[in-house]
PDB file of N, CA, C and O in Angstrom, chain B, residues numbered from 101:
ATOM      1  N   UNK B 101     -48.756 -79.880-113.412  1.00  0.00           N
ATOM      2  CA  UNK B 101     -49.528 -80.926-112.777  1.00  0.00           C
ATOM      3  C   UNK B 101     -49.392 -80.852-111.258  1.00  0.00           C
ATOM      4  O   UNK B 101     -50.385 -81.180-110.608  1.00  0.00           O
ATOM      5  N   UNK B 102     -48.005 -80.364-110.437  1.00  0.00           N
ATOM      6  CA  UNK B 102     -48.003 -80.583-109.205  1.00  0.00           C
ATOM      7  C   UNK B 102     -48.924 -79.251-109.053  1.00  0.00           C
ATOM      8  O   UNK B 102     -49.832 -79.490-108.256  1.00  0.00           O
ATOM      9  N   UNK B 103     -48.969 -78.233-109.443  1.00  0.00           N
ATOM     10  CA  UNK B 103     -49.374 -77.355-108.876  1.00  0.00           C
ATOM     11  C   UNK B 103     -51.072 -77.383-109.100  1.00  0.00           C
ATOM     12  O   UNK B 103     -51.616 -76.494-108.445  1.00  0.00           O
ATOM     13  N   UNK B 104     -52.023 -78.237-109.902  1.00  0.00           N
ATOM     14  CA  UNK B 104     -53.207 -78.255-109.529  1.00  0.00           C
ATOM     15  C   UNK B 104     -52.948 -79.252-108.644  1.00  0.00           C
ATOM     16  O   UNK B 104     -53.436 -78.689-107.664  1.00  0.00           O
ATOM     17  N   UNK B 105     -52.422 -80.671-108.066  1.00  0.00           N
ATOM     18  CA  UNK B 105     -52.187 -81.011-107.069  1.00  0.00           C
ATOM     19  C   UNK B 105     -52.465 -80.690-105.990  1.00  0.00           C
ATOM     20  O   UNK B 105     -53.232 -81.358-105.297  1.00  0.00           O
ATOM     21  N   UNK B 106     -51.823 -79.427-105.533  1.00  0.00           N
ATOM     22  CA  UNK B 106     -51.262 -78.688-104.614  1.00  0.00           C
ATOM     23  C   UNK B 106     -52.664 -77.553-104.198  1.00  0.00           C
ATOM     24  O   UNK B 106     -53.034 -77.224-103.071  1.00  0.00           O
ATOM     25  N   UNK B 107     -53.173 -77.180-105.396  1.00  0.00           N
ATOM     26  CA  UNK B 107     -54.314 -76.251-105.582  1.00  0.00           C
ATOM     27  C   UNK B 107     -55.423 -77.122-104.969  1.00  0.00           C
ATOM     28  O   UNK B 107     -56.084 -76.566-104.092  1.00  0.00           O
ATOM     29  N   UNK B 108     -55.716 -78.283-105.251  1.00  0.00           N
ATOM     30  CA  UNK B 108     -56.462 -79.325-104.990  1.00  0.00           C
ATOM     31  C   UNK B 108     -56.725 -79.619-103.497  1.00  0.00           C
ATOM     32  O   UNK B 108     -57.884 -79.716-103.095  1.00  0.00           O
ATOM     33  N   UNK B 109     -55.467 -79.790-102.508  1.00  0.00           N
ATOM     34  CA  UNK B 109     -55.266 -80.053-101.687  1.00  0.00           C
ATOM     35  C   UNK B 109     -55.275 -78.666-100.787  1.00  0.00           C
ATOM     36  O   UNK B 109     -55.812 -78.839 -99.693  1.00  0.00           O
ATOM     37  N   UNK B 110     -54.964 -77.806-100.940  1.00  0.00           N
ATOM     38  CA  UNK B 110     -55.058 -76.521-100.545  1.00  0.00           C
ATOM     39  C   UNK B 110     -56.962 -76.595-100.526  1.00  0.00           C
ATOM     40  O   UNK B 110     -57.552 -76.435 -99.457  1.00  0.00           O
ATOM     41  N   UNK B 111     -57.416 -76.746-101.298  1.00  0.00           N
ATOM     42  CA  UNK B 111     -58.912 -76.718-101.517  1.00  0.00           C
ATOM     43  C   UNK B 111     -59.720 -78.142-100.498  1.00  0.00           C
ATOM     44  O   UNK B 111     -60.880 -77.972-100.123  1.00  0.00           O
ATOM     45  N   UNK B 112     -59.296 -78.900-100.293  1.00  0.00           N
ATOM     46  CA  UNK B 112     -59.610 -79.902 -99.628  1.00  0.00           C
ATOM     47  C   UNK B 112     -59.334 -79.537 -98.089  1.00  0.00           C
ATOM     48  O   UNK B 112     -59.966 -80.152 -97.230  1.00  0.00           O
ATOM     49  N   UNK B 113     -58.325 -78.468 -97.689  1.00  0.00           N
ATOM     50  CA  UNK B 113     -58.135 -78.539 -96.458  1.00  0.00           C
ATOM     51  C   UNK B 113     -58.408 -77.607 -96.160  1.00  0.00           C
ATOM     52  O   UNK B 113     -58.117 -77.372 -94.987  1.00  0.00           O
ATOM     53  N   UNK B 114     -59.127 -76.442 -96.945  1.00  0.00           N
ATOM     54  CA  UNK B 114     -60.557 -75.471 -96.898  1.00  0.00           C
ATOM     55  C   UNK B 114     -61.630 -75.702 -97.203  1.00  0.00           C
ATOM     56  O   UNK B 114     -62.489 -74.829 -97.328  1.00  0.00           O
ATOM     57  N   UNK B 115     -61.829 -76.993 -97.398  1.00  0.00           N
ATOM     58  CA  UNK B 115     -63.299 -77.128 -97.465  1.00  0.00           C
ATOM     59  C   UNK B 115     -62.797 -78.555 -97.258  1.00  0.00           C
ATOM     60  O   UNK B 115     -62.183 -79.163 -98.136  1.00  0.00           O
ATOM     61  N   UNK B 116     -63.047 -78.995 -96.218  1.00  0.00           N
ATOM     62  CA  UNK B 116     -62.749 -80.692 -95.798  1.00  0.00           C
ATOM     63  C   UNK B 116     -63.602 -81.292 -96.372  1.00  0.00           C
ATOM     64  O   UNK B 116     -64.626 -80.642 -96.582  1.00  0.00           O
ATOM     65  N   UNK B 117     -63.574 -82.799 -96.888  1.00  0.00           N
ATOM     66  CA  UNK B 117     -64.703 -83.848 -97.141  1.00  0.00           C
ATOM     67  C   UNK B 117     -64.642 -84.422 -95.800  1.00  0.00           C
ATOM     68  O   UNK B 117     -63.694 -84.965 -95.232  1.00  0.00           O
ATOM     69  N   UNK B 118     -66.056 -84.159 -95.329  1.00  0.00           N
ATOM     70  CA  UNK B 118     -66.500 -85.247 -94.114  1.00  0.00           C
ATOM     71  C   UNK B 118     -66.507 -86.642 -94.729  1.00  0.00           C
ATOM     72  O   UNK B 118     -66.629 -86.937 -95.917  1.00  0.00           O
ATOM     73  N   UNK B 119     -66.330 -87.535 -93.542  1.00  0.00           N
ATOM     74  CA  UNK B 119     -66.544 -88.798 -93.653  1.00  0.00           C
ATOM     75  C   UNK B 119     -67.161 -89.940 -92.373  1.00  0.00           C
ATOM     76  O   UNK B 119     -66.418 -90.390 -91.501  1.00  0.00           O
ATOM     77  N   UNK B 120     -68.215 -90.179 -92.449  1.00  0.00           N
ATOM     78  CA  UNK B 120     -69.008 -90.800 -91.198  1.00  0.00           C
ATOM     79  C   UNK B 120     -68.404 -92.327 -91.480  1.00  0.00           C
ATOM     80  O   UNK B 120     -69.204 -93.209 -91.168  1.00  0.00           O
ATOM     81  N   UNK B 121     -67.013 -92.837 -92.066  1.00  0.00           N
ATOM     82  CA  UNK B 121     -66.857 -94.092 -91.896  1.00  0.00           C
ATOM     83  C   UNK B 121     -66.712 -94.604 -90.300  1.00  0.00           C
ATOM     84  O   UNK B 121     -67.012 -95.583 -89.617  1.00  0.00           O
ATOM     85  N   UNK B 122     -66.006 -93.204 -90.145  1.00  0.00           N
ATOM     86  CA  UNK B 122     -65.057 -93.219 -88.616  1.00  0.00           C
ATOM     87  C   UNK B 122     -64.660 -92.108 -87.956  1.00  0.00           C
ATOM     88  O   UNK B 122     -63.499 -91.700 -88.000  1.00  0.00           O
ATOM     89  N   UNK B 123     -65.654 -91.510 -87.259  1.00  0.00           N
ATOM     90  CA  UNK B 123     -65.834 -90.021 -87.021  1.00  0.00           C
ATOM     91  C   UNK B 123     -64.733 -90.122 -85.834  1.00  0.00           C
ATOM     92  O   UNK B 123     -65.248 -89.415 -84.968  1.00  0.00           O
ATOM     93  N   UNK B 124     -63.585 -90.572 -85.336  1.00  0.00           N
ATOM     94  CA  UNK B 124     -62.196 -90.452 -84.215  1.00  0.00           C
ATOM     95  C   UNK B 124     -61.561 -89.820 -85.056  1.00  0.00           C
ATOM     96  O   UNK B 124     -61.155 -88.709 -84.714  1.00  0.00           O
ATOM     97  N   UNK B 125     -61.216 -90.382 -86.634  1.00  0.00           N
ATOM     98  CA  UNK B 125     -60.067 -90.223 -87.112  1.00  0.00           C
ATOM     99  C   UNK B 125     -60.226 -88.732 -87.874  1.00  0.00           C
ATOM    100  O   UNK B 125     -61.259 -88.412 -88.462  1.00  0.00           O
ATOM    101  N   UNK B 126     -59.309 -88.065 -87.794  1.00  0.00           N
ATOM    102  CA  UNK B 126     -59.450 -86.369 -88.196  1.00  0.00           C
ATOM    103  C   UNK B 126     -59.089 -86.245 -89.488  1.00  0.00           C
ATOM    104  O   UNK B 126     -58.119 -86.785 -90.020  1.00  0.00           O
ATOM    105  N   UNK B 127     -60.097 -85.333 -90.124  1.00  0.00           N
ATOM    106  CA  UNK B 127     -60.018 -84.931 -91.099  1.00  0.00           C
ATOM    107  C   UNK B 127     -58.258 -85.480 -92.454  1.00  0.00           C
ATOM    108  O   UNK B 127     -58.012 -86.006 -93.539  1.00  0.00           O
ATOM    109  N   UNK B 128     -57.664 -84.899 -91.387  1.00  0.00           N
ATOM    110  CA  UNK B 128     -55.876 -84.919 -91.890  1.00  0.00           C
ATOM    111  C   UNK B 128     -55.758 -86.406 -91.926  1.00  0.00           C
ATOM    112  O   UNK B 128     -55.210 -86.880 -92.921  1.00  0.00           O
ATOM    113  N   UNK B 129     -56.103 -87.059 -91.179  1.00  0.00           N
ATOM    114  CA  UNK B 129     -55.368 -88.557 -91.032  1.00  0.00           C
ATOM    115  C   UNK B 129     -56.168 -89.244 -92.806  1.00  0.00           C
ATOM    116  O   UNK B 129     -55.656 -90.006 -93.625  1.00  0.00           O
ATOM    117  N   UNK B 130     -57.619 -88.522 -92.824  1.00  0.00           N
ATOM    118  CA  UNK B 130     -58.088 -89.577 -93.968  1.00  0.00           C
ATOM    119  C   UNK B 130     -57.909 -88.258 -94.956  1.00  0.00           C
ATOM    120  O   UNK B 130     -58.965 -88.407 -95.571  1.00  0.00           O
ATOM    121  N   UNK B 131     -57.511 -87.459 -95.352  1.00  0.00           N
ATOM    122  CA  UNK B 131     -57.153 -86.605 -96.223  1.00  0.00           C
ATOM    123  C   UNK B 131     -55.462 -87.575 -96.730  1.00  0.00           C
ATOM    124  O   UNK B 131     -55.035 -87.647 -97.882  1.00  0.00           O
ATOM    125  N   UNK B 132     -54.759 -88.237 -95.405  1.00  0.00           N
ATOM    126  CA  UNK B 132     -53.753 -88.665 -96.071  1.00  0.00           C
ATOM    127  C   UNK B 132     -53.390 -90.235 -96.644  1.00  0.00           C
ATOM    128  O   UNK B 132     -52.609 -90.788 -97.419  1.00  0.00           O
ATOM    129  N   UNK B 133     -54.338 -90.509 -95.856  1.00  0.00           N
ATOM    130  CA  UNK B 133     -54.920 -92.347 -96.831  1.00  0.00           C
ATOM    131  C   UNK B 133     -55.680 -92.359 -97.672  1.00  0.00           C
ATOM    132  O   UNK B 133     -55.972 -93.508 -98.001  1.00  0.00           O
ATOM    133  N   UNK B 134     -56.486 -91.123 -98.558  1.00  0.00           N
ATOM    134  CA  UNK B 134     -57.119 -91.099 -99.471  1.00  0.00           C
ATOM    135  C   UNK B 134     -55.716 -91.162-100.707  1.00  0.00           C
ATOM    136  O   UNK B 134     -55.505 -91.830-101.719  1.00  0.00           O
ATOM    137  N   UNK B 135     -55.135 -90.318-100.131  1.00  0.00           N
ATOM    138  CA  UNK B 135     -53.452 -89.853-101.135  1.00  0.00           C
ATOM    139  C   UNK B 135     -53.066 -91.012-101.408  1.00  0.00           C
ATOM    140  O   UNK B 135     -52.781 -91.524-102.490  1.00  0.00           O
ATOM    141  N   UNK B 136     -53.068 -91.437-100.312  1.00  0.00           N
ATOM    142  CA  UNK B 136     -51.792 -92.678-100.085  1.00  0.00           C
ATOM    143  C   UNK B 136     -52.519 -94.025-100.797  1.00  0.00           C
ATOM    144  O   UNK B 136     -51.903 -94.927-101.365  1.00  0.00           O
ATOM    145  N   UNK B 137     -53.784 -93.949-100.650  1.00  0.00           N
ATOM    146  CA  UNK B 137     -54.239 -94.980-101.420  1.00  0.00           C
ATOM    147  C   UNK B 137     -54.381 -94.692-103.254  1.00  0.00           C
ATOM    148  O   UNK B 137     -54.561 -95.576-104.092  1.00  0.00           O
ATOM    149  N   UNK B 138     -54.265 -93.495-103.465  1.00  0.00           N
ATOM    150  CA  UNK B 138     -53.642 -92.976-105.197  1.00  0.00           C
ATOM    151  C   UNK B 138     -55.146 -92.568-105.283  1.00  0.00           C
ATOM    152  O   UNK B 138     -55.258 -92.304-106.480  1.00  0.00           O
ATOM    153  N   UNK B 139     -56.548 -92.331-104.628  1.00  0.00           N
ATOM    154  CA  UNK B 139     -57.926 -92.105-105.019  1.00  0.00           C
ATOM    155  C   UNK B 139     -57.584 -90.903-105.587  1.00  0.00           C
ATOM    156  O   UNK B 139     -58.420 -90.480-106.386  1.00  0.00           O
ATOM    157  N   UNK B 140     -56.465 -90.125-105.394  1.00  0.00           N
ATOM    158  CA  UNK B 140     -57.416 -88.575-106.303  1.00  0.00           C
ATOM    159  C   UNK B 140     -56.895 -88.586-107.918  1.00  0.00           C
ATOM    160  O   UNK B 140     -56.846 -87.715-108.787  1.00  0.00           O
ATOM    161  N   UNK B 141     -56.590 -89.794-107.880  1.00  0.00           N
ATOM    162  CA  UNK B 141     -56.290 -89.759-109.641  1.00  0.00           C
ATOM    163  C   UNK B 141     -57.985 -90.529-110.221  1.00  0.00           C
ATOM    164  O   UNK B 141     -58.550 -91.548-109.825  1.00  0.00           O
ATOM    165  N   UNK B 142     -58.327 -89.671-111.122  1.00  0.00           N
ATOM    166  CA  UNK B 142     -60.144 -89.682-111.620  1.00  0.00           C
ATOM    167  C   UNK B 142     -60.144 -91.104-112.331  1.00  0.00           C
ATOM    168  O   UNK B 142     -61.182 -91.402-112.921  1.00  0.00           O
ATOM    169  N   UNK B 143     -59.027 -92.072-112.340  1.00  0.00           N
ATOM    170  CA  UNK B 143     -58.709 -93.298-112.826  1.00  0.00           C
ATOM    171  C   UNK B 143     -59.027 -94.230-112.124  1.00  0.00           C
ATOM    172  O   UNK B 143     -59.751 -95.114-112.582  1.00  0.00           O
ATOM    173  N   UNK B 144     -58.680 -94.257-111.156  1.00  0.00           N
ATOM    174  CA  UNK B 144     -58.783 -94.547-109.264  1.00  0.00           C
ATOM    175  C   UNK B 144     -60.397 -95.357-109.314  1.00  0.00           C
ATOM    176  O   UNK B 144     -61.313 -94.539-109.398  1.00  0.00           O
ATOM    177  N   UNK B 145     -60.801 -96.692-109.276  1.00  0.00           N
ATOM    178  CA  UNK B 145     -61.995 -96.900-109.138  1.00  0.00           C
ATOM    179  C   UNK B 145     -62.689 -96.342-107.972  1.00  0.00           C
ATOM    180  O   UNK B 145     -63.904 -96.188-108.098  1.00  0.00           O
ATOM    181  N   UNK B 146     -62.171 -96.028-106.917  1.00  0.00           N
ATOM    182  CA  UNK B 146     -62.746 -95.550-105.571  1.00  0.00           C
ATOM    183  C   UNK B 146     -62.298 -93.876-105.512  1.00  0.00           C
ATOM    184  O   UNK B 146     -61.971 -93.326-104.461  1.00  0.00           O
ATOM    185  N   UNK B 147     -62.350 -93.171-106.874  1.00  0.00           N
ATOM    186  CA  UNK B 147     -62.068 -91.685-106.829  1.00  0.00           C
ATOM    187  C   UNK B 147     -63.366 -91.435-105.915  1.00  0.00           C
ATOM    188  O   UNK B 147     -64.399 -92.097-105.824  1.00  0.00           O
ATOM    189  N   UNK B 148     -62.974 -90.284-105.287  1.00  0.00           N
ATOM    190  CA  UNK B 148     -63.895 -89.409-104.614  1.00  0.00           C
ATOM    191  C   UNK B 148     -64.640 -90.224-103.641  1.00  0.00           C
ATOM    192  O   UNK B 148     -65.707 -89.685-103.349  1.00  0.00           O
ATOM    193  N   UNK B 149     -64.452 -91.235-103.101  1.00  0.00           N
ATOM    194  CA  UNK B 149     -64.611 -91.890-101.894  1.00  0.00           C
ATOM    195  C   UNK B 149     -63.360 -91.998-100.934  1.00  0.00           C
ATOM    196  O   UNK B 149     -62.174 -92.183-101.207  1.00  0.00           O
ATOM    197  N   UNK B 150     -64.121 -91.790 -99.499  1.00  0.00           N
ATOM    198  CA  UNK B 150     -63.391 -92.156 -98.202  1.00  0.00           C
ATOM    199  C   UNK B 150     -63.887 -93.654 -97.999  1.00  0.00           C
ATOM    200  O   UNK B 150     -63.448 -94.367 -97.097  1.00  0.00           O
ATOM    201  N   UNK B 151     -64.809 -94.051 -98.889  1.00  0.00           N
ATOM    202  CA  UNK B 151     -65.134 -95.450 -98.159  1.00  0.00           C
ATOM    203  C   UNK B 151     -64.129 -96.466 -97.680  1.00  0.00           C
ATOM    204  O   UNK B 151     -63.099 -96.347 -98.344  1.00  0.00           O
ATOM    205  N   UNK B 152     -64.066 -97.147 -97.036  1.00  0.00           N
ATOM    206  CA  UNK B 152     -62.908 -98.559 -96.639  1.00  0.00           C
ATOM    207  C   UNK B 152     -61.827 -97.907 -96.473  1.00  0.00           C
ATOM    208  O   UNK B 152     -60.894 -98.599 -96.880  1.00  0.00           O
ATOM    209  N   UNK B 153     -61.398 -96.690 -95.986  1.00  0.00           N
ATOM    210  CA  UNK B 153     -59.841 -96.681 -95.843  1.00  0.00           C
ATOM    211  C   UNK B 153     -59.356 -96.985 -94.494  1.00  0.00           C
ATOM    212  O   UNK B 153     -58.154 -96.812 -94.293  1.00  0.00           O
ATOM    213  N   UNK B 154     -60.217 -97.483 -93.376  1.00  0.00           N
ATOM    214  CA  UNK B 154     -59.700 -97.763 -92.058  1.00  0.00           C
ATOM    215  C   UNK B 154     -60.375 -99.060 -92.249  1.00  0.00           C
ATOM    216  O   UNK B 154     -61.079 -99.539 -91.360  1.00  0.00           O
ATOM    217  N   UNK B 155     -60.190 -99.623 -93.343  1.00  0.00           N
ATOM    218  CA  UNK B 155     -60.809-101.686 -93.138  1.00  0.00           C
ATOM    219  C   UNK B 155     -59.454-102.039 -92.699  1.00  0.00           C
ATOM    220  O   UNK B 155     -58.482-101.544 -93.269  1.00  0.00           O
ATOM    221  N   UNK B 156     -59.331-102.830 -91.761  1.00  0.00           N
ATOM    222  CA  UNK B 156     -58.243-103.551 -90.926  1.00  0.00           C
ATOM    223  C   UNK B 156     -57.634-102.842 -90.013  1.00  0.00           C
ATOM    224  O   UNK B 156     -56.780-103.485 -89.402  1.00  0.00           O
ATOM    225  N   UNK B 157     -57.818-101.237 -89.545  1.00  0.00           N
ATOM    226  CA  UNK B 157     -57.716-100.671 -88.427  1.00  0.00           C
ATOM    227  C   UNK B 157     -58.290-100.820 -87.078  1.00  0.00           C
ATOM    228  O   UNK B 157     -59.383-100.446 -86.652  1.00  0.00           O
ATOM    229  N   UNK B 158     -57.144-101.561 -86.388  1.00  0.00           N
ATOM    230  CA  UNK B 158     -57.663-101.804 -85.074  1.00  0.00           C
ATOM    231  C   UNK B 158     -58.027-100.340 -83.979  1.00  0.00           C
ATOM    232  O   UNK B 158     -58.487-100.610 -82.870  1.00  0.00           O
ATOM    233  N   UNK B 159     -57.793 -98.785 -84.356  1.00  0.00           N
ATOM    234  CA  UNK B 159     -58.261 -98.060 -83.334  1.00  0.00           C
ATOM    235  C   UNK B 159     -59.265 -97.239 -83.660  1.00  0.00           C
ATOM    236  O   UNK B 159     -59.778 -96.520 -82.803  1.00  0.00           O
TER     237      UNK B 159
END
């Protein structure tokens, strides 16, 4: 399991998902609040969205 994980993420940071929520914040920063918010589990109601992950970010 870690290693499609890992395969996954390796694949995400060769082929980035853009995201026009908030074109400052780089690729890496919302590659790691997608994680951090648990979206890449296909359980995840907000799988495969960047939507709302900078709601209450003041920069």
């Amino acid at each position: 399991m870690k290693f499609l994980a890992s395969l996954a993420a390796l694949a995400l940071m060769v082929i980035p998902a853009k995201s026009t929520a908030r074109p400052m914040v780089g690729d890496l920063m919302a590659e790691k609040l997608y994680y951090a918010e648990g979206r890449q589990h296909p359980g995840h109601p907000l799988h495969g969205s960047h939507e709302g992950l900078w709601a209450g970010s003041d920069r």
